[in-house]
C-alpha positions in Angstrom: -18.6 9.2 3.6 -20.8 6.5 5.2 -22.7 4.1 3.1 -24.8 1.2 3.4 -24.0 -2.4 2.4 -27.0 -5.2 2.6 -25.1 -8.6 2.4 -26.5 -12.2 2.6 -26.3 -14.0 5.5 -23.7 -16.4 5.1 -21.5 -12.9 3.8 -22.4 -11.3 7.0 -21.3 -14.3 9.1 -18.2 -14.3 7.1 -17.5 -10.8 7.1 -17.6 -11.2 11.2 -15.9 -14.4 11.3 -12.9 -12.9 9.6 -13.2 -10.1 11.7 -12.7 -12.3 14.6 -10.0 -14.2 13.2 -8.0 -11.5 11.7 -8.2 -9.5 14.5 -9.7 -6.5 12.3 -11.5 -3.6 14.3 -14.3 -3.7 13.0 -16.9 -5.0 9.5 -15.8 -1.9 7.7 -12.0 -2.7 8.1 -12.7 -5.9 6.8 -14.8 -4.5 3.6 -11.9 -2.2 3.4 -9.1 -5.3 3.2 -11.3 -6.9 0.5 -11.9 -4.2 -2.2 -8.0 -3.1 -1.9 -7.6 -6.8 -2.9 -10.1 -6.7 -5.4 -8.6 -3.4 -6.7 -5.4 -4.8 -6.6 -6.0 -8.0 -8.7 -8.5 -5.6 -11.1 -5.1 -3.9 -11.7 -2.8 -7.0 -12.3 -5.5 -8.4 -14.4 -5.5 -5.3 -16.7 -1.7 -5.0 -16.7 -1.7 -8.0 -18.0 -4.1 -7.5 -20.6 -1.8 -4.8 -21.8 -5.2 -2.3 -21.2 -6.0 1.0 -19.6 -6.3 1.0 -15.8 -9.2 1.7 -14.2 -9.8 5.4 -13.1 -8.4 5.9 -9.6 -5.4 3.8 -10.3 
């Protein structure tokens, strides 16, 4: 499934500078990295919290 993304520009340059530094393959590797650590501290958070996780979990 391909979507679209429209960032700012200083996400864009981010988003490539990490690229660079990290040695990702490509933008989309790097989106990738970020919502598995978003996901991943969503989850902690909720575990926490002593609620439900969210769907997909």
């Amino acid at each position: 499934m391909d979507t679209a993304l429209t960032v700012s520009p200083q996400d864009a340059f981010f988003i490539e500078y990490y690229r660079e530094k990290k040695g990702a393959k490509s933008r989309s590797a790097v989106i990738r990295e970020a919502l598995r650590l978003l996901r991943e501290t969503t989850l902690e958070e909720e575990r926490a919290a002593g609620t439900r996780p969210y769907p997909g979990s």
